[in-house]
Each structure stands twice: as C-alpha cells, then as structure tokens.
N, C-alpha and C positions, 0 to 999 in steps of 0.2 A: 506038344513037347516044348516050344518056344513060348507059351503062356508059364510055364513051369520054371522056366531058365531067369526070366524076368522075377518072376516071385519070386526065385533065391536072392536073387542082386538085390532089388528092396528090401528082401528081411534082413539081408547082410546090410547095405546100404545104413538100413534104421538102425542095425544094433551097433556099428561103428559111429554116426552121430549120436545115440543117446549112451555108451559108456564112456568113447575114445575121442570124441572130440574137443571137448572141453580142457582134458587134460593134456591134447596139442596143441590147444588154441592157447594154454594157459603159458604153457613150455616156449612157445613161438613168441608171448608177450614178453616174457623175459630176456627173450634172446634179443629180441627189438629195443628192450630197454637197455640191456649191455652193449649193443652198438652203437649207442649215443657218447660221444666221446665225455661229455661232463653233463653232468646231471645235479647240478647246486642247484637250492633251493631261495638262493638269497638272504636267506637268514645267517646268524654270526655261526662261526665255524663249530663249534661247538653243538650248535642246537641240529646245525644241518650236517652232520655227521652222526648224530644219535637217532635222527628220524632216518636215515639211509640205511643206518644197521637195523630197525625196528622193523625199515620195508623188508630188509632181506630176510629175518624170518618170517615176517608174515606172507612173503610170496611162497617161501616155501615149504611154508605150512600148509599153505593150499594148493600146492604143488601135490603133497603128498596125499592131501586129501583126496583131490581129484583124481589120482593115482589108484588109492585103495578102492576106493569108489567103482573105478572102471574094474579092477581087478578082483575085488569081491564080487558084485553083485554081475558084471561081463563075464569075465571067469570062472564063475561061480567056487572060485576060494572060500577057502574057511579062511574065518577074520585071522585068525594070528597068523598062518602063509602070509594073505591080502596086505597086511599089517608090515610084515616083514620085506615083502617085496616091494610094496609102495614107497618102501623108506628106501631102503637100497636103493631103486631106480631115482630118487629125489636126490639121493645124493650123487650120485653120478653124475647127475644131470650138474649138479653143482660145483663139483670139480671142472664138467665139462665148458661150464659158462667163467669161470674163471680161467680157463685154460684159453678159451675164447676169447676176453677182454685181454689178455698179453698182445692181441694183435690189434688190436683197437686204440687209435692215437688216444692221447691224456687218460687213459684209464688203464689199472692195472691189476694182474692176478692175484689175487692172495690169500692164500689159506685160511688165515685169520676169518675171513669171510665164507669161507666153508662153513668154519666151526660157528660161525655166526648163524650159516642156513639150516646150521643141522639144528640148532636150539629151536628152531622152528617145524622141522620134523621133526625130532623130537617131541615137542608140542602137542603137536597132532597127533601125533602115536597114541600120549597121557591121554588124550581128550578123545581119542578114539576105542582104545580100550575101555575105556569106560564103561561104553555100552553094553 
C-alpha cells in the first residue's frame, strides 16, 4: 500500500515539473525582474526604452506560451480553451506585476505596459493558432 502512495507522489511530482514548472519558474523570473528598482541598460534613452518594451512582450509571449503548453497538453484542453485561458492567465499576471512594481521604489505601474504585454500574447496566440 505505501509502494502505491509513493508512485502517485512521483507521477504527480513528474507531471507538475514537466507541464507547471517552467511556467512558474517563468512567472517568478519576471517578478524578480520587476523588483529591481531600475533596470537601464545604459544606452541613450530612447534605444533603452524600446528594448524594455520589446522585453515586455517577448516575456509575455512566453509567459503565454508556457501557459498553454502546461494547459493543453497537462490539462489536456482543446487548443482554443488552452489558447484562451493561457492569455487570460498572462494577463492577469500582467496587470498583477504592474500592480506590484507601484510598490517597488523607482519603478512604476502602468497600463500602457499591459497593453504593451498583451501585444505579446497576443503574439503567441497568432503563432499559436496556427498550428
């Protein structure tokens, strides 16, 4: 009976690291990057404010990716759910990290950067419906 209990905790175990960990490890790296009170890159303001916006959709582009990923083929969704729910949680998440940075000295919330994360899921949605 204790041989039995153990092989559930590992299957469980495995299928939590191979759908759902990546897509907290991914979430957790963003959070770590919005508690960095200034994030310049050194360059003239201009170049390092367009690379900071590019980062933010491509992080969650892959935010969402990672998402669907875990939610289709973990949860076994059909892609357009998987599709819909991975963006919805992405953004959340996105409201929730700019909700975040209001409390973080030099750094501040703002929508405008939603709408910037969401062009990035977005993104991945296009390039995910695809297939």
């Amino acid at each position: 009976m204790q041989m039995l209990h153990k092989n559930k905790f590992g299957d469980l175990l495995r299928f939590f690291c191979y759908h759902w960990l990546l897509p907290i490890a991914w979430a957790g790296m963003i959070f770590c990057f919005s508690s960095i009170p200034s994030l310049e890159s050194g360059f003239a303001v201009s170049v390092d404010w367009t690379l900071r916006k590019i980062a933010h959709a491509g992080v969650y582009a892959m935010l969402a990716f990672l998402l669907f990923r875990a939610l289709r083929d973990g949860q076994r969704m059909d892609t357009k759910k998987a599709l819909l729910w991975a963006s919805a949680l992405a953004l959340g998440y996105a409201f929730s990290d700019e909700f975040h940075q209001l409390y973080v000295p030099g750094r501040h919330g703002r929508l405008r950067d939603v709408g910037i994360d969401t062009i990035g899921i977005i993104g991945s949605w296009l390039l995910l419906r695809r297939k």
